[in-house]
mmCIF file of the C-alpha atoms, coordinates in Angstrom:
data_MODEL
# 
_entry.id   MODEL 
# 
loop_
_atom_site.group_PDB 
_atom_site.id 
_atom_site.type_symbol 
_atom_site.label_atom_id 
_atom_site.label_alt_id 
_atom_site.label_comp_id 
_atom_site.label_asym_id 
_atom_site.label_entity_id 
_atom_site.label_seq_id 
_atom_site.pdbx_PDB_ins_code 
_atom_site.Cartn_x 
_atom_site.Cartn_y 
_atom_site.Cartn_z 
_atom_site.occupancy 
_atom_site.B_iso_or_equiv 
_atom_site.pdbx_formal_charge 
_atom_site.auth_seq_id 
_atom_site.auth_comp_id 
_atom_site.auth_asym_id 
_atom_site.auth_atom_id 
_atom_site.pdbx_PDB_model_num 
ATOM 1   C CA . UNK A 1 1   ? 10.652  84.761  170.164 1.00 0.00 ? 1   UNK A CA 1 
ATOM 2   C CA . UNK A 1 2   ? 12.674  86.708  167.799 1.00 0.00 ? 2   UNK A CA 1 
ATOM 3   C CA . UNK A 1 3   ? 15.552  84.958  166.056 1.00 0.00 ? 3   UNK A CA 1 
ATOM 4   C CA . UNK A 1 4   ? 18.609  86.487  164.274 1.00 0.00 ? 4   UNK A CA 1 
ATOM 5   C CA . UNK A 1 5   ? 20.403  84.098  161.990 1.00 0.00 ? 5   UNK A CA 1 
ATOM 6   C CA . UNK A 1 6   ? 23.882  84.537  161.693 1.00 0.00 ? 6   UNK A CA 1 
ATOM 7   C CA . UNK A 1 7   ? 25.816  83.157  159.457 1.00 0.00 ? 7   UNK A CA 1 
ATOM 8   C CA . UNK A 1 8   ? 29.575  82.314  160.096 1.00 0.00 ? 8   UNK A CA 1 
ATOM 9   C CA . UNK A 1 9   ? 32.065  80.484  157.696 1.00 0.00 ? 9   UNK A CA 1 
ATOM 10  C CA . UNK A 1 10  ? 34.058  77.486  159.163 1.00 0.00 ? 10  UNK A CA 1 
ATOM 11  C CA . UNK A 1 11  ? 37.509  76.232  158.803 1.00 0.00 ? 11  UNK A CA 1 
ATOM 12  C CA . UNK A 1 12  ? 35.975  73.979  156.287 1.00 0.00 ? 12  UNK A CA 1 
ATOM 13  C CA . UNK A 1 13  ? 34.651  76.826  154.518 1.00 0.00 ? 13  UNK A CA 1 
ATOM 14  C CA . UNK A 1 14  ? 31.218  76.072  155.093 1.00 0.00 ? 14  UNK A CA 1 
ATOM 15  C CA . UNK A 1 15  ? 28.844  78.660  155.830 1.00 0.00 ? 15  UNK A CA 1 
ATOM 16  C CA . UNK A 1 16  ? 26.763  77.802  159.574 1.00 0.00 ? 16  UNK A CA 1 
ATOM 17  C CA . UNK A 1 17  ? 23.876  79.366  161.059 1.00 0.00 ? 17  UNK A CA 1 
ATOM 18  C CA . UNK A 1 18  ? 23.836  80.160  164.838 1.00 0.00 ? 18  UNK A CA 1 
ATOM 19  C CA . UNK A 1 19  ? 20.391  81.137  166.456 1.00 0.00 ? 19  UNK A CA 1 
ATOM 20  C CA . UNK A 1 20  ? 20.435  84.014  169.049 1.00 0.00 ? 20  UNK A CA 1 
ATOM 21  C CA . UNK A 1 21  ? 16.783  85.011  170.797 1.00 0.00 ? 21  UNK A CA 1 
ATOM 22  C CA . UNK A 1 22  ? 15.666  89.002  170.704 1.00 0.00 ? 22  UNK A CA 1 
ATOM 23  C CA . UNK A 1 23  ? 12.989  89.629  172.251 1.00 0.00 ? 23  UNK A CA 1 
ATOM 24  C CA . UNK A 1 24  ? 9.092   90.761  171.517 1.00 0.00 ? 24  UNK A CA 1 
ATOM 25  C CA . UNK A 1 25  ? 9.014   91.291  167.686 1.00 0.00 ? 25  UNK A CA 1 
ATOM 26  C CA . UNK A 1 26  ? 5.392   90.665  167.472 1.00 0.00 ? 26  UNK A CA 1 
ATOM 27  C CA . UNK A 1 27  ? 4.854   93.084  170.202 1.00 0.00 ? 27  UNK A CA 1 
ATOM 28  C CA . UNK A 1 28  ? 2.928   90.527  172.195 1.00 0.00 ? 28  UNK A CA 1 
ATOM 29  C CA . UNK A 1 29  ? 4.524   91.809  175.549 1.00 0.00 ? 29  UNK A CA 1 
ATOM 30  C CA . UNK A 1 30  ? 3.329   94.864  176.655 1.00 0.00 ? 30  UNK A CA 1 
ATOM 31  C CA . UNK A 1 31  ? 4.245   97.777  179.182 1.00 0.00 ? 31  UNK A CA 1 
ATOM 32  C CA . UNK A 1 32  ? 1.476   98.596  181.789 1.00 0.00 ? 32  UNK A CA 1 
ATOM 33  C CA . UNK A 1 33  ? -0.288  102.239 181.116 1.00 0.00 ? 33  UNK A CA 1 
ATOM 34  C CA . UNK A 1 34  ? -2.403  103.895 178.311 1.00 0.00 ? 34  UNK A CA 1 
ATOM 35  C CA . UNK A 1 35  ? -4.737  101.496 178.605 1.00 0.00 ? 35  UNK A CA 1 
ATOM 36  C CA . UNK A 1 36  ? -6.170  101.180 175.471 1.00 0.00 ? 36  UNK A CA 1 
ATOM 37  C CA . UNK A 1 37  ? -3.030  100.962 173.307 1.00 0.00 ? 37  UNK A CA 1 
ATOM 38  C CA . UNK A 1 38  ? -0.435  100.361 175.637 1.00 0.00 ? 38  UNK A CA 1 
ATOM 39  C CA . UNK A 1 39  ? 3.494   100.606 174.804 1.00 0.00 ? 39  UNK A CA 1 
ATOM 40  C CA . UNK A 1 40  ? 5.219   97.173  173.980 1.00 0.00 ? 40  UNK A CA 1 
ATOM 41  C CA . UNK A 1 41  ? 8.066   96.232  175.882 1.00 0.00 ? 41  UNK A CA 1 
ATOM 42  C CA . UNK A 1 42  ? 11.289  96.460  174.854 1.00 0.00 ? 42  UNK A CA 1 
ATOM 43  C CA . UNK A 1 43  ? 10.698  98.183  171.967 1.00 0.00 ? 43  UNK A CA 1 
ATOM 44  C CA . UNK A 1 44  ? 9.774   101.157 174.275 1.00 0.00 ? 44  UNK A CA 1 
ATOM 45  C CA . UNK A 1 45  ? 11.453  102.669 177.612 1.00 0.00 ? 45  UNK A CA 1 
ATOM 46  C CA . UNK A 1 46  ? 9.648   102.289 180.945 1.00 0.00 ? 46  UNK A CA 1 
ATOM 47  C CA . UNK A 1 47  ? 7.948   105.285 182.289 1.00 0.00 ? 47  UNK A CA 1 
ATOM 48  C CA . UNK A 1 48  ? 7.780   107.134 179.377 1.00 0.00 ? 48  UNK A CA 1 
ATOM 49  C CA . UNK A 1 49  ? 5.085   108.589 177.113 1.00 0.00 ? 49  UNK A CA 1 
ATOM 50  C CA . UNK A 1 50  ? 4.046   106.636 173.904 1.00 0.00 ? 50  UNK A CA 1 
ATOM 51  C CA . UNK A 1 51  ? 6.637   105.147 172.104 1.00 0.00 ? 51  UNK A CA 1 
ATOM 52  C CA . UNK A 1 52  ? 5.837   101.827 170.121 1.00 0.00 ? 52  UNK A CA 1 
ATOM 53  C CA . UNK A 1 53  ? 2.308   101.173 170.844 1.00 0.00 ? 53  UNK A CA 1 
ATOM 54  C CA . UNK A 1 54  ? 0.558   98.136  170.437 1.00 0.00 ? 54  UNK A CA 1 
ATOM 55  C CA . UNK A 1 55  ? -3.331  97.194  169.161 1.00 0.00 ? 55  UNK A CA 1 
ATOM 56  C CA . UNK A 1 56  ? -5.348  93.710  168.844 1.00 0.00 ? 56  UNK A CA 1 
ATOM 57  C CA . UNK A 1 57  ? -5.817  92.554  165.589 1.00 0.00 ? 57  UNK A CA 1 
ATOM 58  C CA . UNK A 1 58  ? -9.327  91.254  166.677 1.00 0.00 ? 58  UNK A CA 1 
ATOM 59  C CA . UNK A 1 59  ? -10.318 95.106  167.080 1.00 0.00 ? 59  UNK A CA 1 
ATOM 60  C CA . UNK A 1 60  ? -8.406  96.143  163.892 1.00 0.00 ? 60  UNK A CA 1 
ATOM 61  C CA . UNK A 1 61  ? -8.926  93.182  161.606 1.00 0.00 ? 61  UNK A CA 1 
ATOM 62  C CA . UNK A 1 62  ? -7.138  93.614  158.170 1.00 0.00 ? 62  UNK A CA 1 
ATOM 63  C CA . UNK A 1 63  ? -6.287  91.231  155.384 1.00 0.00 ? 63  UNK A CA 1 
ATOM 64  C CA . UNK A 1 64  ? -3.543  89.234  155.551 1.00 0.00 ? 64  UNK A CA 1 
ATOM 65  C CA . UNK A 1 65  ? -3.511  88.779  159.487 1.00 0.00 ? 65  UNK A CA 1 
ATOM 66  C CA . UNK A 1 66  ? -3.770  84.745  159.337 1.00 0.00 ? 66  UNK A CA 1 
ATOM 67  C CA . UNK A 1 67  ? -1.255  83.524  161.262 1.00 0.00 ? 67  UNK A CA 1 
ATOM 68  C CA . UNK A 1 68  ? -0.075  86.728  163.665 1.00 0.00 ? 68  UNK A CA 1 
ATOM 69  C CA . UNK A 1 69  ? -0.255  87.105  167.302 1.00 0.00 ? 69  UNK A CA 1 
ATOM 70  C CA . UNK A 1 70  ? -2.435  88.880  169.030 1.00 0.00 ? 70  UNK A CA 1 
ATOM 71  C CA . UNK A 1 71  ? -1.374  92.186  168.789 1.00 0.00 ? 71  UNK A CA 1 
ATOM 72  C CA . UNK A 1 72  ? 0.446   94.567  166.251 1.00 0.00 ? 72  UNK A CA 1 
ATOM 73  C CA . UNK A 1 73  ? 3.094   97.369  166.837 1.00 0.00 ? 73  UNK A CA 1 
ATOM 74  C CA . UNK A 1 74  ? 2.135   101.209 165.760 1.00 0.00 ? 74  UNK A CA 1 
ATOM 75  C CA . UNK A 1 75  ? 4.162   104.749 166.027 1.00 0.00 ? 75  UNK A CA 1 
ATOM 76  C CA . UNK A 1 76  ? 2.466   107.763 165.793 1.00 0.00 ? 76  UNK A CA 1 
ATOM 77  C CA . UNK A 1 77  ? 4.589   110.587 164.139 1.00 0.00 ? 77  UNK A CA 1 
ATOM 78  C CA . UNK A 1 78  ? 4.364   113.097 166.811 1.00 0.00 ? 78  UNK A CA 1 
ATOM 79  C CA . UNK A 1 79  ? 5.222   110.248 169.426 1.00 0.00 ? 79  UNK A CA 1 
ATOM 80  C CA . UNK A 1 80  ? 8.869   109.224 170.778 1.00 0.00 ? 80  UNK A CA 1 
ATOM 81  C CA . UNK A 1 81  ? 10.535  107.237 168.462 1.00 0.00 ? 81  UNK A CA 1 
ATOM 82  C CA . UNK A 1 82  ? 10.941  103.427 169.457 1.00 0.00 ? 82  UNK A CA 1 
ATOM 83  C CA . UNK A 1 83  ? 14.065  101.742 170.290 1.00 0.00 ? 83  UNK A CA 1 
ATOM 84  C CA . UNK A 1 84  ? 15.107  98.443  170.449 1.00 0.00 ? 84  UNK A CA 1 
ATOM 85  C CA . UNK A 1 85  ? 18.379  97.203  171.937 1.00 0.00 ? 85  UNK A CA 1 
ATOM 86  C CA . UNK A 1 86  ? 19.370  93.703  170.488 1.00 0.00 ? 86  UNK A CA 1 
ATOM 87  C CA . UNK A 1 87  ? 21.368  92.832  173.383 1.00 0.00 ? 87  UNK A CA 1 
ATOM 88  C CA . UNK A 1 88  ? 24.034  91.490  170.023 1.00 0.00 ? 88  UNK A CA 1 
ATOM 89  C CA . UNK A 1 89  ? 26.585  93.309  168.767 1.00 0.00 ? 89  UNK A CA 1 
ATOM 90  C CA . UNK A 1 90  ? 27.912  93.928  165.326 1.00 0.00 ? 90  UNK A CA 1 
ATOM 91  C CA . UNK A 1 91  ? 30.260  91.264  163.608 1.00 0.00 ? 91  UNK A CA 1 
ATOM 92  C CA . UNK A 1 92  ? 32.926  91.742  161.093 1.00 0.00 ? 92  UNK A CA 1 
ATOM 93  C CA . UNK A 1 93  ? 31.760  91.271  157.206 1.00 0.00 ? 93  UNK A CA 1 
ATOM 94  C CA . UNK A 1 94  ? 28.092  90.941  157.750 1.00 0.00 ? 94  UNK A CA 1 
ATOM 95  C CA . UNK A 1 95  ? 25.144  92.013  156.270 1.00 0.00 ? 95  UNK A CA 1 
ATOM 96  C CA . UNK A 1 96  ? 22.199  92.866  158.575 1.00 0.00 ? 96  UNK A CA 1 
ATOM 97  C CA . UNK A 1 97  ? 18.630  93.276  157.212 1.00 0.00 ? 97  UNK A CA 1 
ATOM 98  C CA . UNK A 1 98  ? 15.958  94.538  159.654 1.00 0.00 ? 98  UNK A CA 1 
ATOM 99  C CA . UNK A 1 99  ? 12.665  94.029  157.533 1.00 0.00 ? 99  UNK A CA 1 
ATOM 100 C CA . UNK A 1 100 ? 8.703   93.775  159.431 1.00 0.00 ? 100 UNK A CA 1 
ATOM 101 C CA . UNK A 1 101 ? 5.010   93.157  157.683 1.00 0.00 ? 101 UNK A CA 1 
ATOM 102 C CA . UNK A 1 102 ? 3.604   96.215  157.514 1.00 0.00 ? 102 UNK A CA 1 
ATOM 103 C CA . UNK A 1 103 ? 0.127   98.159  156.961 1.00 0.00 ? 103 UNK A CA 1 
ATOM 104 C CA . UNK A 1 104 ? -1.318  101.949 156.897 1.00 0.00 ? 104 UNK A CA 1 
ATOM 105 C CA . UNK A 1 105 ? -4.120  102.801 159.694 1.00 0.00 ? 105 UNK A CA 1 
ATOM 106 C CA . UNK A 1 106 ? -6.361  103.998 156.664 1.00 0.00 ? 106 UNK A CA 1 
ATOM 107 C CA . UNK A 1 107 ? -6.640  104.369 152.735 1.00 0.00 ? 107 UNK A CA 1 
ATOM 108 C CA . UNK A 1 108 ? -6.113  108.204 152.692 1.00 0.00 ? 108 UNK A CA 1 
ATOM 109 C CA . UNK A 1 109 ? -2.680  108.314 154.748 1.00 0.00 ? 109 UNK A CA 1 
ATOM 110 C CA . UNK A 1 110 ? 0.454   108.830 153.282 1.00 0.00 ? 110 UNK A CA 1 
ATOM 111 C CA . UNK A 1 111 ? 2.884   108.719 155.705 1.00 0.00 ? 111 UNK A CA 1 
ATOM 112 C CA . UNK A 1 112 ? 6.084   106.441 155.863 1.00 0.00 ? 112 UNK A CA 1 
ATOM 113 C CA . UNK A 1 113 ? 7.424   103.485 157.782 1.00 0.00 ? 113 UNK A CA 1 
ATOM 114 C CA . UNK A 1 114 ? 10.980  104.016 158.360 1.00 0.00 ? 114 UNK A CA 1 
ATOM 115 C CA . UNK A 1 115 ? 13.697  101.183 159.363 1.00 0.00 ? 115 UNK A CA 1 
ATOM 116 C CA . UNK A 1 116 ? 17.185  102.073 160.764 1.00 0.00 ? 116 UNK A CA 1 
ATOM 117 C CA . UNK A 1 117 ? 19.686  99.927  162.047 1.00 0.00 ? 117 UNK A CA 1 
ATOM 118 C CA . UNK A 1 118 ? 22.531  101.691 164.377 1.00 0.00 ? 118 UNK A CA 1 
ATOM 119 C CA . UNK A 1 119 ? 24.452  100.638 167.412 1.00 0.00 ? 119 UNK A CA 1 
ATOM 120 C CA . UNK A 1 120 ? 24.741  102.243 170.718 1.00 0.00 ? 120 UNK A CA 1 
ATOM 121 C CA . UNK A 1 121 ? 27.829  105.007 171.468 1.00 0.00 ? 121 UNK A CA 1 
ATOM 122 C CA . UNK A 1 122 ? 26.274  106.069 174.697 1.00 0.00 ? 122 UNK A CA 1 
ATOM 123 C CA . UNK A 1 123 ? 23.119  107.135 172.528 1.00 0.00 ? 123 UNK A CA 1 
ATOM 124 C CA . UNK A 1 124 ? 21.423  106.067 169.041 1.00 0.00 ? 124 UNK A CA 1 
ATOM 125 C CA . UNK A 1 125 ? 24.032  106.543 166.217 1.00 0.00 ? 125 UNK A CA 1 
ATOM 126 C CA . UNK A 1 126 ? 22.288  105.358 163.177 1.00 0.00 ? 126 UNK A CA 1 
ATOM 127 C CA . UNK A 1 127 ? 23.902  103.228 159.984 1.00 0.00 ? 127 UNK A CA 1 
ATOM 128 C CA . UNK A 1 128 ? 21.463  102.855 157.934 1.00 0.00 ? 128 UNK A CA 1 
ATOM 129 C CA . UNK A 1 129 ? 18.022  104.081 157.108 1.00 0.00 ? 129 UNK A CA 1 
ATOM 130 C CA . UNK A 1 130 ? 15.055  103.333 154.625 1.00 0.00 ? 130 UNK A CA 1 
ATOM 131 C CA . UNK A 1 131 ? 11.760  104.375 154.530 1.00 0.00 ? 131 UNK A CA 1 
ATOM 132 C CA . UNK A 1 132 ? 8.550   102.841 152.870 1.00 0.00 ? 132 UNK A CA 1 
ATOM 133 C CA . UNK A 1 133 ? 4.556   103.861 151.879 1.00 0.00 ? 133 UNK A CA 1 
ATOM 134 C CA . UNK A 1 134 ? 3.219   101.001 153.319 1.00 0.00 ? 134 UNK A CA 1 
ATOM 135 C CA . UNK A 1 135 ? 0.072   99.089  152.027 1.00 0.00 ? 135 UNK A CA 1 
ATOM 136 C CA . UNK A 1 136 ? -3.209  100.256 152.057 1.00 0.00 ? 136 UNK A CA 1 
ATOM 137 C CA . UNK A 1 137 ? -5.877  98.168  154.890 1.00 0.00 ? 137 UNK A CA 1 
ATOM 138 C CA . UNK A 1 138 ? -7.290  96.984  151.326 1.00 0.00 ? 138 UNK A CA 1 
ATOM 139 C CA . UNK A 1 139 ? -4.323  95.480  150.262 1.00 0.00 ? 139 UNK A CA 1 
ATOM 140 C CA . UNK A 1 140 ? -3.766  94.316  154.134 1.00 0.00 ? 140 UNK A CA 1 
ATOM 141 C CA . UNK A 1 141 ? -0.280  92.873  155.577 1.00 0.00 ? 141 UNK A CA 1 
ATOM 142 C CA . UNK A 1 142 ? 2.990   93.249  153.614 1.00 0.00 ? 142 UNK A CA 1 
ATOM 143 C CA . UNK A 1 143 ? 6.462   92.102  153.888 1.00 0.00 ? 143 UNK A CA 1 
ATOM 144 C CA . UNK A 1 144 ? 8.212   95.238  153.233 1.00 0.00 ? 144 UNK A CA 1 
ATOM 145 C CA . UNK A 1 145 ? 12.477  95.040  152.167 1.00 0.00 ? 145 UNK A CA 1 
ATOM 146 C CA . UNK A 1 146 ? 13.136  97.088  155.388 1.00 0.00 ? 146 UNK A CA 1 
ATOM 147 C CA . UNK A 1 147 ? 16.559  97.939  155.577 1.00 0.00 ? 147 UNK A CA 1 
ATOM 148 C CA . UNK A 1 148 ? 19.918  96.380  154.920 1.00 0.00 ? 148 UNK A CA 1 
ATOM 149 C CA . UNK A 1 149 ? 23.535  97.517  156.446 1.00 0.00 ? 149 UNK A CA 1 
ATOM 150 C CA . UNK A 1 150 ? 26.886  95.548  155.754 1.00 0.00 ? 150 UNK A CA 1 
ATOM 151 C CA . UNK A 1 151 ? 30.124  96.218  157.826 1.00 0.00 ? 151 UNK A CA 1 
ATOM 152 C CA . UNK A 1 152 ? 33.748  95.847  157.094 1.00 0.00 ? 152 UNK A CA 1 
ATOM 153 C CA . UNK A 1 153 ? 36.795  95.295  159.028 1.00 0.00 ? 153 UNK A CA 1 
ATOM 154 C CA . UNK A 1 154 ? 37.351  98.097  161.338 1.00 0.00 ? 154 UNK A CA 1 
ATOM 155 C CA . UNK A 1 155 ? 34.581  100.536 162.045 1.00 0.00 ? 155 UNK A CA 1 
ATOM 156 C CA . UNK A 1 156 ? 33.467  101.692 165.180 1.00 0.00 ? 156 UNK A CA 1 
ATOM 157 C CA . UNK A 1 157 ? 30.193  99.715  165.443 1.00 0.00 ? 157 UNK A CA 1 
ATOM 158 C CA . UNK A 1 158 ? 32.459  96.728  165.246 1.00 0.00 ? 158 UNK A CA 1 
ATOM 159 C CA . UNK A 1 159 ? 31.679  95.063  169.055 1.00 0.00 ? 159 UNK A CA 1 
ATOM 160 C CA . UNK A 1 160 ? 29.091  97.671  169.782 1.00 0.00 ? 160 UNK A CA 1 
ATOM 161 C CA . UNK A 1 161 ? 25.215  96.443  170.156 1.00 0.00 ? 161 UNK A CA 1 
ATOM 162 C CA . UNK A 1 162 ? 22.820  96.458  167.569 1.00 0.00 ? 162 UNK A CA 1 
ATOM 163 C CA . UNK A 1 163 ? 19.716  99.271  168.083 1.00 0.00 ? 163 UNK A CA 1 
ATOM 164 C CA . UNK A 1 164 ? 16.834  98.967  165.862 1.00 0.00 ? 164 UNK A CA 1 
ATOM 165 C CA . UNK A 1 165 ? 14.128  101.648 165.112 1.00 0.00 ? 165 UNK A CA 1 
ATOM 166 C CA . UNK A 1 166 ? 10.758  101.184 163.458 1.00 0.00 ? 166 UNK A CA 1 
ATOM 167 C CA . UNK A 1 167 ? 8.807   104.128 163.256 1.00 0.00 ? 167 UNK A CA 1 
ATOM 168 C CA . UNK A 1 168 ? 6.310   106.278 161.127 1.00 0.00 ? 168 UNK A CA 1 
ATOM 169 C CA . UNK A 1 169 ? 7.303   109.304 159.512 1.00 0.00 ? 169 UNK A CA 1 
ATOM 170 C CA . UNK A 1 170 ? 4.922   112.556 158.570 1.00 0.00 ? 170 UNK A CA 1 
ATOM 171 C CA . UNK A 1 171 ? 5.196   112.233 154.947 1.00 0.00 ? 171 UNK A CA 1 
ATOM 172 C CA . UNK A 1 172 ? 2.932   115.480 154.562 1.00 0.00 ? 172 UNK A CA 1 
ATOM 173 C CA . UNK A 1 173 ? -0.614  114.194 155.723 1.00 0.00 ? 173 UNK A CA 1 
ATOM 174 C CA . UNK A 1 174 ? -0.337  116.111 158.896 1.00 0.00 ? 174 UNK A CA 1 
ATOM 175 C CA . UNK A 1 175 ? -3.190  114.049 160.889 1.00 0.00 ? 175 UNK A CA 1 
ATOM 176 C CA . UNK A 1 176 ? -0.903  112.240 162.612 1.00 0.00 ? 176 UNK A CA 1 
ATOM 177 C CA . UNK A 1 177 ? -1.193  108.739 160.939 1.00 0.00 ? 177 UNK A CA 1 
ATOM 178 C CA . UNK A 1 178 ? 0.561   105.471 161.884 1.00 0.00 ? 178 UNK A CA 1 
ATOM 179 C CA . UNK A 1 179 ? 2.178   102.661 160.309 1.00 0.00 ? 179 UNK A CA 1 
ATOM 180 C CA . UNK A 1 180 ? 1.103   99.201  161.907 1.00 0.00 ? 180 UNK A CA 1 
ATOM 181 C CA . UNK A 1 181 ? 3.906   96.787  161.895 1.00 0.00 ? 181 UNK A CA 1 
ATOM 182 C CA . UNK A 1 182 ? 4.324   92.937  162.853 1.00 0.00 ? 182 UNK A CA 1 
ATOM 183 C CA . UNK A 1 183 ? 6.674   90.152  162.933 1.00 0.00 ? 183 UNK A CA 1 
ATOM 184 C CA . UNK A 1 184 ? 10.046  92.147  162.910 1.00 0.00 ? 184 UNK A CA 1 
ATOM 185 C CA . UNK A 1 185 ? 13.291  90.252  161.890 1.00 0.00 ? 185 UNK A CA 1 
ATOM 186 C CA . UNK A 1 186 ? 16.558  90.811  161.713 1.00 0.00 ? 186 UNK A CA 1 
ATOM 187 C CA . UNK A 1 187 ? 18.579  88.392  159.647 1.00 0.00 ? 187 UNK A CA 1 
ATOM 188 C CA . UNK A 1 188 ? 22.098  88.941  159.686 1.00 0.00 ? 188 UNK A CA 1 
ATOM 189 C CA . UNK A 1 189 ? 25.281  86.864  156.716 1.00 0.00 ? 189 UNK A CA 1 
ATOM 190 C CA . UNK A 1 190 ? 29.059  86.688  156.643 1.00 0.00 ? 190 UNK A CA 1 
ATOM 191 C CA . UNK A 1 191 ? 29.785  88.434  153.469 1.00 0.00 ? 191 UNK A CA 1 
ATOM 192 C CA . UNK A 1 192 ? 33.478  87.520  151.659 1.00 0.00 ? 192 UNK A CA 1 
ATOM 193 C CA . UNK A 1 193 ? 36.402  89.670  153.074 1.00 0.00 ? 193 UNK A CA 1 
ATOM 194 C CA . UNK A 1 194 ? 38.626  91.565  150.609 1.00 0.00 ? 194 UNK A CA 1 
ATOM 195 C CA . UNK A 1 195 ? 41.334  88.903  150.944 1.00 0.00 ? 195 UNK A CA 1 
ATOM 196 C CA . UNK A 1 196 ? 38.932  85.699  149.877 1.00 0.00 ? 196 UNK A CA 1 
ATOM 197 C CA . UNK A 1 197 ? 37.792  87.994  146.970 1.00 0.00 ? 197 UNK A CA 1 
ATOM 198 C CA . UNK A 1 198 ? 41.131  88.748  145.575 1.00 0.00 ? 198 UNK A CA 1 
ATOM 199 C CA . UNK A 1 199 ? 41.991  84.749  145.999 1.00 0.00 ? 199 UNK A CA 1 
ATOM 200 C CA . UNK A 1 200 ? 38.887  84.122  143.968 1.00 0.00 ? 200 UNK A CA 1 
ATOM 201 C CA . UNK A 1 201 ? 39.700  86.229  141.583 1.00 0.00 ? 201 UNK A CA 1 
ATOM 202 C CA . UNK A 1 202 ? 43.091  84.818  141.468 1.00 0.00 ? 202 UNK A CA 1 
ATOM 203 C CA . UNK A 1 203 ? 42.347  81.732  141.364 1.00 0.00 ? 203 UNK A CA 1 
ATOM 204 C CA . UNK A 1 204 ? 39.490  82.451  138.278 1.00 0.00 ? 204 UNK A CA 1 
ATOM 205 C CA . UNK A 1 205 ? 42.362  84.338  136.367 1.00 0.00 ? 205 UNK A CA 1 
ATOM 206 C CA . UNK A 1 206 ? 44.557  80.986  136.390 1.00 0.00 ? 206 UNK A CA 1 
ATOM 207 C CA . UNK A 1 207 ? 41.453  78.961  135.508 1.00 0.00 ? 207 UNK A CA 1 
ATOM 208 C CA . UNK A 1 208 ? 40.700  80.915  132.283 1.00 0.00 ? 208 UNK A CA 1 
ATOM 209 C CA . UNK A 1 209 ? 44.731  80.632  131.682 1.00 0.00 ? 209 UNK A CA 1 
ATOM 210 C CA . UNK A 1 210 ? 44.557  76.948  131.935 1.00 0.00 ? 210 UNK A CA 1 
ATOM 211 C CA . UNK A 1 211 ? 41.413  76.579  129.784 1.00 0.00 ? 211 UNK A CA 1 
ATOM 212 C CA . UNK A 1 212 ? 42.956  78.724  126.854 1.00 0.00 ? 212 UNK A CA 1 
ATOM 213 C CA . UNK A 1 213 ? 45.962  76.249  126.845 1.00 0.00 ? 213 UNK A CA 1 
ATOM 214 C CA . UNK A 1 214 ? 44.278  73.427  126.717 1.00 0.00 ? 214 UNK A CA 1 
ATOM 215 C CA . UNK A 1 215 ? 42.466  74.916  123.886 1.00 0.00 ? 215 UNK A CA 1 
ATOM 216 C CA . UNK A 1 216 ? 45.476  75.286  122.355 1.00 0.00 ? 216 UNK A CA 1 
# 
């Protein structure tokens, strides 16, 4: 089970965490077809050709894989690209980080392993985007940074669901190279509106004032 912390200041003005469940970020459930390396659910639309497919790390053993599930998440370049509807939508002042372990399918490939977080506006409408040379299978399984998105007060994501993609991009190779990925996450915290900066500052301004007269 996948779980996105958010965190939400009180009237107290502490900060609180709040569990909510997203599902299959170890790509454990699968879709039935291409047998072999079939597409994992959710991350990947019914019916339709390869998306995010999934392999056993018995088959594929790497370093690193201590720990994981039974299977791992890849995209193929020339393949649709995975999407993943949170079912949560976007908050107010937060800052959402979508970040996965992640490994290349051999020493010689280049390509990338790209994160974007958008939200749905009858389609994909992407926020933010960063993309990563992931670790060689010498080096094994990496926590990569992934990618980070903050949003304000009024924006039109605001109440709109979360989409996540995970995907590998053709960084010049050409022979069609994946990026393995496991254990997605999304983390999501209340940053400080404009308002409770200002007071802050305010109220650090008459600080130093009061300070320098007591010097005095």
């Amino acid at each position: 089970m996948w779980v996105l912390l958010i965190a939400a200041t009180s009237s107290g003005g502490e900060v609180q965490s709040a569990p909510i469940s997203v599902a299959n970020p170890g790509f454990e459930t699968i879709l039935l077809g291409h047998a072999s390396f079939p597409n994992a659910a959710d991350w990947s639309a019914a019916g339709l050709p390869k998306q995010m497919q999934t392999g056993l790390h018995a088959s594929f053993p790497v370093p690193n894989n201590a720990g994981l599930g039974s299977r791992f998440g890849f995209h193929a370049p020339n393949e649709l690209k995975p999407l993943l509807d949170t079912g949560v939508s976007f908050a107010a002042f937060t800052e959402y980080q979508l970040a996965s372990l992640a490994v290349l399918d051999n020493n010689s490939s280049v390509n990338q392993v790209v994160y974007e977080i958008g939200y749905d506006d009858g389609g994909f409408q992407p926020l933010a985007s960063q993309s990563y040379l992931a670790a060689t299978p010498a080096v094994g399984w990496t926590l990569t940074d992934g990618v980070t998105y903050e949003t304000g007060a009024l924006a039109p994501e605001i109440g709109a669901n979360i989409l996540l993609r995970i995907y590998t991009m053709d960084a010049g190779s050409g022979n069609g190279s994946a990026v393995w990925v496991d254990n997605a996450t999304l983390d999501a915290m209340s940053v400080p509106e404009p308002s409770s900066l200002a007071l802050l500052a305010v109220g650090l301004i008459g600080f130093s004032i009061a300070r320098r007269r007591q010097a005095h």
